[in-house]
N, C-alpha and C positions, 0 to 999 in steps of 0.2 A: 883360849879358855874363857877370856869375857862374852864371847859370841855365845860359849853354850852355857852358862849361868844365866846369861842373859832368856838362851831359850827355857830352862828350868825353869824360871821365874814368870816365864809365860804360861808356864805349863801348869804349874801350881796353882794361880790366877787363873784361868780357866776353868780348871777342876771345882777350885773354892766356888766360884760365881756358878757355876751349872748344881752343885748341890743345894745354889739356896734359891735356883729357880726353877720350879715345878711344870713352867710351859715348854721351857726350849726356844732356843731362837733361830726365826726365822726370816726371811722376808717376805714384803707385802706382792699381795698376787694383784694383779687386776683383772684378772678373771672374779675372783672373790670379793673384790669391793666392789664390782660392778652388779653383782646378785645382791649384796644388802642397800646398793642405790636402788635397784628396782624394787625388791620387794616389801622393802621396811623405811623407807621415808619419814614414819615419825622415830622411829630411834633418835637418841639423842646422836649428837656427832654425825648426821645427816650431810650437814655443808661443806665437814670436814674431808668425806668420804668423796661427795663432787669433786671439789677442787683437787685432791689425790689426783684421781680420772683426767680431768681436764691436766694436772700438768704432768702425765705421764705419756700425753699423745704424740706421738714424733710428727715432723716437718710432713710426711705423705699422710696423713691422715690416720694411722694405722694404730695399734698398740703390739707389745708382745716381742719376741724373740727372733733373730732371723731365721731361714728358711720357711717353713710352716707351719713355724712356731707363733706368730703372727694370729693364725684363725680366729683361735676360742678365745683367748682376750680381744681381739679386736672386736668382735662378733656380742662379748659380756659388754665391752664398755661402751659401742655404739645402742643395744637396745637398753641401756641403763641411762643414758642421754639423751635419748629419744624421751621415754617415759618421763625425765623429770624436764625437758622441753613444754610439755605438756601439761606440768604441774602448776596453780596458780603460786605466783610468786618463786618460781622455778629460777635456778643460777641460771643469768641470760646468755651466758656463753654455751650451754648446752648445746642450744642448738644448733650452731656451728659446728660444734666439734661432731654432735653425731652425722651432721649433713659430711662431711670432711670423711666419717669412717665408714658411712655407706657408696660413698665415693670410692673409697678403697676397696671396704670389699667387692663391688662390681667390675673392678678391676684384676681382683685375685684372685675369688671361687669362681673356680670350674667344674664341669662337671663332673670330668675324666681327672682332676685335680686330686692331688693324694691329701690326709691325714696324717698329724705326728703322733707315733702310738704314745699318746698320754691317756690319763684315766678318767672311760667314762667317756672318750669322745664320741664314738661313733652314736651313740644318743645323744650327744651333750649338743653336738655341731644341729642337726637336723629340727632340733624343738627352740634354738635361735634363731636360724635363719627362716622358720614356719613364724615365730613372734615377729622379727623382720618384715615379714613379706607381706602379713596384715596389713601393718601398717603401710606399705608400699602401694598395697592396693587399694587402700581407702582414697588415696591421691592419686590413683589414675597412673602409677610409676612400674615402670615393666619388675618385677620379680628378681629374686635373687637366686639363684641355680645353688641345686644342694651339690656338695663334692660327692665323689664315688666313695667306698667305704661306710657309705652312714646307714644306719637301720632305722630307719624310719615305722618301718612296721612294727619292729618291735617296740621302742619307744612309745607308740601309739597301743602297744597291749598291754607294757606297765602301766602306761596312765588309767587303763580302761578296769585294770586288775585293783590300782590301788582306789579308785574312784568303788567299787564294789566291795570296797573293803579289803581288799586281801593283803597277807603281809610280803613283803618285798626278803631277797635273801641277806644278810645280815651284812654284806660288804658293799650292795648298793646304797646304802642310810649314808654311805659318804657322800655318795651324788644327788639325795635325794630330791635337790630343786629339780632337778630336771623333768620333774614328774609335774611340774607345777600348781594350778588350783587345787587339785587331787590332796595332795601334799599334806596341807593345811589342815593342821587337828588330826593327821591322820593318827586312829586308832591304834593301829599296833608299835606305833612310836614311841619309847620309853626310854627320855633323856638318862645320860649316865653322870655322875660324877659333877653334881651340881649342875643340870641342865644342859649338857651338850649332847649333840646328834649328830652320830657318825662323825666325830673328830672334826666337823666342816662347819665355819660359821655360816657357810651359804644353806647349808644344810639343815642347820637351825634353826635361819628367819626365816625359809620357805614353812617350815612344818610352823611356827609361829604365827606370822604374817603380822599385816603392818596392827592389825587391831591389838595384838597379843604382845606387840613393843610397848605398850604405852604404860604396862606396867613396871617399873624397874627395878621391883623388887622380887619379880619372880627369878628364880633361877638362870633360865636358860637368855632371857634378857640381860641379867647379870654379866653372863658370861660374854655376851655377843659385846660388852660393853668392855668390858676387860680385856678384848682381845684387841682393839684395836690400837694402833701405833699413834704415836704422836703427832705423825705427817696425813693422816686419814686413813691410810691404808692397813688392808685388813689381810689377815693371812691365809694360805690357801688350806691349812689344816694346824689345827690347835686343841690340846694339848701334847705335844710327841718327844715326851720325856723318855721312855724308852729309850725311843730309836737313836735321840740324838745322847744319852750317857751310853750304851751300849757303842755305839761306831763312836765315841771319842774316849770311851776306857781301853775300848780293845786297839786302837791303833797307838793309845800311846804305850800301851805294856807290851804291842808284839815289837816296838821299835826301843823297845830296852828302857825308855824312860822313866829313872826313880822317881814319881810322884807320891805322895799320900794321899790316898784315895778315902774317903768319908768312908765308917761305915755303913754308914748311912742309905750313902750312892749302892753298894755292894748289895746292903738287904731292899731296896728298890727295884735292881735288877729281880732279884729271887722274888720278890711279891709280887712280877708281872704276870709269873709263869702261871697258868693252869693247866689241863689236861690235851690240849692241845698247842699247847706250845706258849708264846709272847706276843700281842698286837704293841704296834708304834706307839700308839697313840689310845686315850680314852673313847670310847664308841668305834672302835675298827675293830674287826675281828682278827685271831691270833692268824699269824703267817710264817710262812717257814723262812723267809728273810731276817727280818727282825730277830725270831729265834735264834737262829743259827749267830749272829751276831751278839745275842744278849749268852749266847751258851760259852763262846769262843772267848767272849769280854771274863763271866765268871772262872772259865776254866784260867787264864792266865792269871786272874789277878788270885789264885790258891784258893777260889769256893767253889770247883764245880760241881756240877748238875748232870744228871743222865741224863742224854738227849734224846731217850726212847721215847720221846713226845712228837721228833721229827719222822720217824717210822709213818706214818700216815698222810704224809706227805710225799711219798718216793711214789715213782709213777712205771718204774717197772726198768730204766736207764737215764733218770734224774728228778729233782724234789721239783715241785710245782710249787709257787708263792701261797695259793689258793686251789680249792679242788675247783675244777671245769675251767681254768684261766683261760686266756686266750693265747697270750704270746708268753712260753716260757721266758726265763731269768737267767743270764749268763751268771747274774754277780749271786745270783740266790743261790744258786749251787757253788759257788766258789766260798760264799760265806757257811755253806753246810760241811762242805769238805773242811773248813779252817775247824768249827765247831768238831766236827768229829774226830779230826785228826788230834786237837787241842783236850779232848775229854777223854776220849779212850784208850788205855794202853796201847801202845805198838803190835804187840802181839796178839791182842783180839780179835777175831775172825770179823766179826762187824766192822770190825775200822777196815782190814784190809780191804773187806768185799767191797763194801760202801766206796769206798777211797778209790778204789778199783774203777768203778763202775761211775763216779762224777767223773773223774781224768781222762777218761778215755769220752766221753759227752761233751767237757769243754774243748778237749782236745777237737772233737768234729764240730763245735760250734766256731773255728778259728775263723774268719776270713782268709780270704788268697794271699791279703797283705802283711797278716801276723800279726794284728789288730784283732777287738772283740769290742762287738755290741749288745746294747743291753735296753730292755725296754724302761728303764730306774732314772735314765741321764741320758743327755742330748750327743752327750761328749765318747766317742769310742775308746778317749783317755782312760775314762774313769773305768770302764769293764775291763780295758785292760790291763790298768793295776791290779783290780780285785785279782781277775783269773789269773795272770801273770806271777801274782807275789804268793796266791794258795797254791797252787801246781807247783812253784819252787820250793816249796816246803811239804807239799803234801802228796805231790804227783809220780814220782814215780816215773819209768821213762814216758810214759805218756807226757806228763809235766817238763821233761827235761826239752825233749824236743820241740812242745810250744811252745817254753819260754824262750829257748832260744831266737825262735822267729820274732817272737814278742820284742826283742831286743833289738832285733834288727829291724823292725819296724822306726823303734823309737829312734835310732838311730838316726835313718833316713829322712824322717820328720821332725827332725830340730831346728826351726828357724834360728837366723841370722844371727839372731842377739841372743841366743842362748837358751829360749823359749818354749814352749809347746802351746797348740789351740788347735780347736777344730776351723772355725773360723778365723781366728784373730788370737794373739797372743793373751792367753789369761794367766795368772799366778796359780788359779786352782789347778788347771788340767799341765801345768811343769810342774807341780807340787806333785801328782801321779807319776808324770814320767821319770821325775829324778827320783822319788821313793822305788818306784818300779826295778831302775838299771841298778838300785844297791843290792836290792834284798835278791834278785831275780840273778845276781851274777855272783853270790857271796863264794859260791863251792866252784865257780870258773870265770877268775875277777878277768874283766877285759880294758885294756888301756883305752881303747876308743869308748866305750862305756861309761869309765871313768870321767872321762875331759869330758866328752857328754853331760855327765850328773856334776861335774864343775861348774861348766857352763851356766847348767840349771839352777846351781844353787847359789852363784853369784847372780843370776835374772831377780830370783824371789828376794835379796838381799835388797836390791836397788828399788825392788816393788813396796817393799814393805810399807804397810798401810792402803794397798792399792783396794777397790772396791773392787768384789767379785759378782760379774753378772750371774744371772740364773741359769741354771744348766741341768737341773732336778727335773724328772719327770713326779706331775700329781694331774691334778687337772688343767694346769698352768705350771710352765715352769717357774723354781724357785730355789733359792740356798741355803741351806742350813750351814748357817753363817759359823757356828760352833765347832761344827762339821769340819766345813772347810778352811777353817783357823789352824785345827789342828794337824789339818792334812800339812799346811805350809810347816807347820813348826817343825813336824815329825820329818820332812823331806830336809829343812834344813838341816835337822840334828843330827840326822843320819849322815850327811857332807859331811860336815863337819869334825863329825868322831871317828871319821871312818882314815886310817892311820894314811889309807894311800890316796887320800885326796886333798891331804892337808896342805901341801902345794899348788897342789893347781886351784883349790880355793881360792887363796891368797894370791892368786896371779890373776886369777878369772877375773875379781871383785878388782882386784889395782885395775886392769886393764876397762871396766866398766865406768869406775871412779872417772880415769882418764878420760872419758868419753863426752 
């Protein structure tokens, strides 16, 4: 009983702190701080944002996350260290480290070499390695090879569109450095919410530029100045109040947690909504993610909403994040299906059809392995709790037969020690799998299931306090650290209260102790 008082009290502490912070927290991107080292060097907190850079470079030269997660930060923090190499009175270590990450990348981009679908790369990569390879050539240095996947042409007809004036569509203003010179002063740009653009502090000091820092009492300087951390580092999107009380109201209320929730928080979520639904964040435009998340958070907590704002989002056999996206969203429909199922009576024909017609989509979007991926997260954990735990709740046989798989996936991938990672053991993605094997088996409990989600929740017991690396997809990966606070508490809580794991809890945890 002390374990879960214990967890209440985190959970209450949480909730208090997120009602009386209006940004959300997240962690620092260096993809993000390596755009306001390039473009705004008189910003105050200039030296602080270097040194960030410089102590975030691993032993190979590189920055950034493993597999090819790697790129776009290594790619921001090398031409952001070049340029302030060249600065008079520039941090003398610059240079090194960018010679150190051009090193790397000549070693890593290839032609035929893939992209990680994060946002905004396939422009984002090609107009750094173009800044790169200037400079490679003014020194007589062979070039750097662009990967496959990048549009280069296109890129090159933003810049040509907004350089003429024209205005860009309303969810590129997150990426909009990438437009570069163009950028600056552009016209149709109109900061929101005390001077932010597109949710993106990169975004911001592009359209700014270093002239437009010097003032610190304009707005959007203000902001750039507020967002940054203590250690330099700067985040990869700010302010995303939304996203993160919306995904931390809704997981604790579908996991039975009695917290008091602010009214506050309650009429926040409802003041996000307009006619097309809830954005994340200030300067993003609305998305049927977010929504469906902020709908599903109001329907449990006793305020909901008609979700006839996601209607324009359904593509004909599943909801799209955005209209013309590229890569649909496993979790985006999984979090529509919770929203609708969560708002509409049972016996509304809208729920059924809807319900119908997501189940049978993520049902074909499974892998071979019973696993689900998503373009949101690095981690196939994280998609397939989302779809995993809405299709056990909302699916229908469609859902019964995923999940099952889904089970038996997680099964098979439980390292040694009780664990779950894609890579390497994290507490975030066991915090998925042990939430997953509860909810996902409640109507057909399985013993190996169980000693499974033991396992797990004796790992996150011995972890606790551990750092969670980034695993977010944005333009960099990153964690919403609030986020996945709660995912750990909610996975404990659930072990814990759950009548048939109460022993093997307390054997898991002795036998870990022992260790």
């Amino acid at each position: 009983m002390g374990s879960q008082d214990a967890l209440l009290g985190k959970a209450t502490a949480l909730v208090s702190e997120m009602a009386a912070d209006p940004w959300g927290q997240f962690s620092p991107s260096v993809y993000e701080t390596g755009r306001l080292v390039s473009f705004t060097p008189s910003l105050s907190g200039h030296t602080e944002r270097v040194t960030f850079l410089l102590r975030q470079q691993q032993p190979d030269g590189r920055w950034g996350g493993p597999g090819n997660y790697d790129i776009v930060p290594t790619l921001s923090a090398t031409e952001a260290l070049m340029r302030e190499s060249r600065r008079p009175g520039g941090d003398p270590g610059a240079a090194v480290a960018a010679e150190r990450g051009l090193q790397a990348l000549a070693k890593r981009l290839r032609p035929n070499g893939s992209l990680p679908d994060t946002v905004a790369v396939e422009i984002m990569v090609p107009g750094l390695v173009a800044d790169l390879n200037a400079h490679l050539e003014r020194h007589g240095r062979s070039p750097l090879p662009t990967p496959a996947g990048c549009y280069d042409d296109l890129l090159a007809h933003l810049r040509t569109a907004v350089a003429q004036g024209h205005a860009l569509p309303e969810k590129l203003l997150h990426s909009l450095e990438v437009i570069g010179e163009p950028a600056r002063a552009a016209s149709f740009v109109r900061p929101v919410h005390g001077g932010i653009v597109g949710c993106s502090p990169a975004a911001t000091a592009a359209w700014l530029g270093d002239e437009g820092v010097r003032d610190e009492q304009q707005p959007s300087v203000r902001y750039l100045l507020a967002v940054q951390g203590s250690g330099g580092g700067i985040p990869v999107a700010a302010p995303l109040a939304l996203f993160e009380r919306a995904w931390v109201l809704s997981t604790l209320a579908s996991a039975g947690i009695d917290v008091r929730v602010p009214r506050e928080l309650v009429n926040s979520l409802h003041a996000a909504f307009g006619a097309d639904g809830a954005a994340g964040g200030h300067g993003l435009p609305p998305d049927a993610d977010d929504t469906g998340t902020a709908l599903h958070a109001l329907a449990l907590l006793g305020s909901p909403r008609s979700p006839e704002c996601l209607r324009d989002y359904f593509t004909g056999d599943h909801f799209s994040c955005f209209p013309e996206e590229r890569t649909p969203s496993t979790s985006t429909n999984a979090h529509v299906l919770q929203a609708i199922g969560a708002s509409l009576a049972p016996d509304l024909p809208d729920r059924t059809r809807y319900a119908g017609i997501i189940a049978g989509w993520l049902a074909g979007q499974q892998e071979p392995d019973g696993s689900w991926r998503d373009k949101w997260h690095a981690s196939p954990y994280y998609a397939t709790a989302c779809c995993a735990t809405a299709l056990a709740e909302y699916g229908g046989e469609h859902g019964a037969r995923a999940v099952h798989r889904a089970v038996d996936w997680l099964l098979a991938t439980q390292r040694a020690d009780g664990s779950w990672g894609h890579w390497q053991s994290t507490v975030e993605e066991t915090a998925y799998a042990v939430r997953t094997l509860l909810r996902a088996t409640v109507s057909a409990p399985s013993e190996a299931a169980d000693l499974a989600a033991a396992r797990g929740s004796a790992y996150l017991a011995a972890a606790d306090g551990a750092e969670h690396p980034p695993l977010w997809h944005d333009k960099d990966l990153y964690t919403p650290l609030r986020i996945v606070e709660t995912e750990v508490l909610v996975a404990r809580y659930l072990a814990d209260t759950n009548p048939r794991l109460a022993s093997l809890v307390a054997d898991q945890v002795a036998r870990v102790d022992a260790r």
